[in-house]
N, C-alpha and C positions, 0 to 999 in steps of 0.2 A: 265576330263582326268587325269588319276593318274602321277605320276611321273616316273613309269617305261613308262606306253603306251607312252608319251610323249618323254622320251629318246628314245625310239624304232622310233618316228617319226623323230624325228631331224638324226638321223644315218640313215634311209634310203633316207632322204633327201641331206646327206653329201656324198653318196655313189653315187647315181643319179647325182649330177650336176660331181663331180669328175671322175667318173667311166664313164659317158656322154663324156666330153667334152678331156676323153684319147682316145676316139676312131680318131678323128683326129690326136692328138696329135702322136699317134704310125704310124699312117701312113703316116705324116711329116717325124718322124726317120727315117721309113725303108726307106725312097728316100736317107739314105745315110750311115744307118747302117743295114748291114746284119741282119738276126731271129734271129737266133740261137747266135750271138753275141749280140746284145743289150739285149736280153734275161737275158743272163749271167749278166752283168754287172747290168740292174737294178734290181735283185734279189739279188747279191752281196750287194749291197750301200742297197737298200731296207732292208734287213738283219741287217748289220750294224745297221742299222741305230735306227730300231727298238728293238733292242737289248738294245742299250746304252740306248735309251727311258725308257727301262723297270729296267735298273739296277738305273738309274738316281732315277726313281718311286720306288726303296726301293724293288723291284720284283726277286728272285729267276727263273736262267733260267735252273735250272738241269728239267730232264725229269726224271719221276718213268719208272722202266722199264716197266712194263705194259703197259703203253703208247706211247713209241713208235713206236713198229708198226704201231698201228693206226695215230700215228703221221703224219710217213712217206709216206704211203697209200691215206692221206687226204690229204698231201704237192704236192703229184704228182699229184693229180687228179685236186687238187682244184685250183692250183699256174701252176703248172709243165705244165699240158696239157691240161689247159683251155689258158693259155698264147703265148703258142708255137705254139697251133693250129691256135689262133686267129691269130697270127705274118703272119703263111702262108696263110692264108683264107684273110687276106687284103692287098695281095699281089696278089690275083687272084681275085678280087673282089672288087666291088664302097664300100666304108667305110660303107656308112647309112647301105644298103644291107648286109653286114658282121654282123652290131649289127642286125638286127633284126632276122635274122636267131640262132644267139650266142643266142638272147635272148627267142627262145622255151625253154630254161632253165627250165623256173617253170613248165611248163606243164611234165617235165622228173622228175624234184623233188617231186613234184606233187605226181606222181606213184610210186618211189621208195620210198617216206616216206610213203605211205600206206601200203606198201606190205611189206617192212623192219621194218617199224619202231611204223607199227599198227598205223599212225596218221589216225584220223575220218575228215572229211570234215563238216561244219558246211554249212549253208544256203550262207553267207558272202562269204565264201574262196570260193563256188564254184560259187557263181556267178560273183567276182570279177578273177578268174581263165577265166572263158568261156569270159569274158570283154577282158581281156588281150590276150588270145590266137585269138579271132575275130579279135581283131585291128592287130595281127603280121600277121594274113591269110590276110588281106585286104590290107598292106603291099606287102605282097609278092605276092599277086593274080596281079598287078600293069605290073610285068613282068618273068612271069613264066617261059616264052617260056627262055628268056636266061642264066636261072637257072638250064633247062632241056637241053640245049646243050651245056651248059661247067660248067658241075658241079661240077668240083676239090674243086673251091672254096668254096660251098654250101657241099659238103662234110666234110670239114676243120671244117668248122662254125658248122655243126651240129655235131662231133664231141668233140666239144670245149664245145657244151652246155651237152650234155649227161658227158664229164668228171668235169666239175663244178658241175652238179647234182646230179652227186656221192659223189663226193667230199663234198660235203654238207650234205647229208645222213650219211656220216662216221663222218663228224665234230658233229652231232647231237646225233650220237648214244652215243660218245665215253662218260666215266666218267674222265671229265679229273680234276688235282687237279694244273694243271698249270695253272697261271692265263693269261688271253687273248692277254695281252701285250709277252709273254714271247712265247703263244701258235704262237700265226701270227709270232715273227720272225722265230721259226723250221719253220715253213710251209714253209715261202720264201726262208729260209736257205736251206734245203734239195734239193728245186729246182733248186737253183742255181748251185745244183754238179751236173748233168744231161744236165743241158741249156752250161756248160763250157765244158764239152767232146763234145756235138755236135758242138762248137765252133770250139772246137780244129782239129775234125776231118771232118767238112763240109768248114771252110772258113777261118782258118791261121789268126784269127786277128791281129796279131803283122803284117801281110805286110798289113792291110787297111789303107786309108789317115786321116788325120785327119777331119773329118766331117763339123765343122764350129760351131762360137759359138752360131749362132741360133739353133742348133741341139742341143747342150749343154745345152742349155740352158731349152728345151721342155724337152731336158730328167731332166734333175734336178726337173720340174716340176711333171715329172711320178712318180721320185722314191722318190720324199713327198710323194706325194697325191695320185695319186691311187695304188702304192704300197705298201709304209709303211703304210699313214693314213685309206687308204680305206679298206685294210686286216684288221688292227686291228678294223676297225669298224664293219666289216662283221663277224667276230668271236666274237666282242660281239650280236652283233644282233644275230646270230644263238644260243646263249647262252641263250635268252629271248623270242623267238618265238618259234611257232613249223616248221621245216623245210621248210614244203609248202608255209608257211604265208610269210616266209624271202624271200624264192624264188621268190613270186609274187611282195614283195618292190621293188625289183631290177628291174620290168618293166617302174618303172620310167627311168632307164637307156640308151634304146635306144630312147626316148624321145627328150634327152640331147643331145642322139649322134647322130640323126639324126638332127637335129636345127644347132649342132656347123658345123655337115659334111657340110650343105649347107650354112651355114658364111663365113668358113675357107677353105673351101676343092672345094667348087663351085659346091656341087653335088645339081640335079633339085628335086626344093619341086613339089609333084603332089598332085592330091586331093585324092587318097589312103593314102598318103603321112598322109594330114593333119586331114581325116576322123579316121585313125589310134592312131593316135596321143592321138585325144580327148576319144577314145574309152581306151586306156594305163592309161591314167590320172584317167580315171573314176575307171579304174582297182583298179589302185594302194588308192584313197582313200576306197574304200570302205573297202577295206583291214582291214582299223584300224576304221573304225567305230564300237563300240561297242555294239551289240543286246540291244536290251531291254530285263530286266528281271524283271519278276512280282512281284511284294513287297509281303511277308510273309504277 
């Protein structure tokens, strides 16, 4: 294993447990912080945060104009309303349920980097693709019927993964000369000017009560780890993979976030549940197994 395929594995492993185990964690928040408000604020601190990181690291955070727009384009899709949707999709919906829906992701990235982005599908990606996408049907085949009579929230969530998969596709196309540290804080930054007018104009934060500092607490945890540290690790990985391949790492994700929902959250493992699971896992390694290739 070289030393980039290696760094590509530890980042989609660092993004799967963290990017997993925010799926409860957000929906502890919302029992005491409105969407559209804690939105704002860990995009805010997120931002911050990774900013100072990158000036710390000796990194330039100006933006060439040319990139911006794509910047901004990629910040909404990928931060802005994969985030937002998610916030209201597990507010209408069992957490586990939420990620796995969020996570048809690669199967959306999947098509749009073929069609956009001319990526070829190799033996590997397509059979750890049909692995992953099997285990999220077996998942969701579990209990359909209540997905098909209140599907706001199943709405939300596939929403969420269609604008992450764009989002993706535009982070992959773009030539950018900003380095990744500099790139994930625009992304979060931008998001946060949209997440604070719906703030402002859905639910008045300044009259909310004070939350608690176990609330406090969970959030401090979001806005390390799966906001500041997990964006920056997902803009690098999309920086060293081809689109689809990155998409399909992230199936480690509802993995995590199904395991911690039923730790934390009390939701029931079934054996869809756990058939799913093994079939994700098998996804996600084959991903980075390397073909044979025939010696000159």
């Amino acid at each position: 294993m070289t030393r980039s395929h290696a760094g590509a594995v530890v980042l989609v492993i660092t993004i799967g447990i963290l990017w997993g185990l925010n799926w409860p964690a957000v929906k502890f928040i919302l029992g005491s912080v409105p969407p559209w408000t804690f939105r704002a604020i860990a995009f805010s601190l997120g931002a911050v945060l990774l900013a100072v990181v990158a000036r710390c690291a000796g990194e330039r955070l100006g933006v060439a104009a040319q990139e911006r727009g794509p910047m901004l384009v990629a910040g909404l899709l990928t931060v802005f309303g994969f985030n937002v949707l998610t916030a209201f999709g597990q507010l209408l919906t069992e957490t586990s349920k939420a990620a796995i829906i969020a996570f048809t992701m690669p199967m959306w990235a999947a098509i749009m980097a073929a069609v956009f982005l001319g990526e070829r599908f190799g033996i590997n990606r397509i059979a750890s693709l049909l692995l992953g996408m099997t285990g999220l049907a077996t998942l969701l085949a579990g209990d359909f019927g209540q997905f098909v009579n209140h599907p706001a929230g199943f709405l939300f969530m596939l929403g969420a993964a269609l604008s992450w998969a764009a989002g993706t596709v535009v982070l992959k196309a773009g030539n950018w000369t900003t380095t990744a540290l500099a790139r994930s804080a625009w992304l979060v930054g931008v998001s946060a000017v949209p997440a604070w007018a719906g703030a402002m104009m859905f639910e008045q934060p300044w009259t909310l009560a004070f939350p608690g500092w176990s609330v406090v607490a969970v959030l401090a945890f979001h806005v390390v780890g799966p906001v500041a540290l997990c964006y920056a690790a997902w803009v690098m990985l999309i920086s060293r993979l081809p689109a689809s391949t990155a998409a399909i790492g992230t199936l480690l994700i509802p993995v995590v976030g199904v395991l911690s929902s039923q730790l934390l959250l009390g939701d029931v493992m079934t054996w869809q549940k756990m058939t799913a699971l093994g079939l994700i896992v098998a996804s996600v390694a084959l991903t980075f197994v390397q073909p044979l290739r025939p010696r000159p």
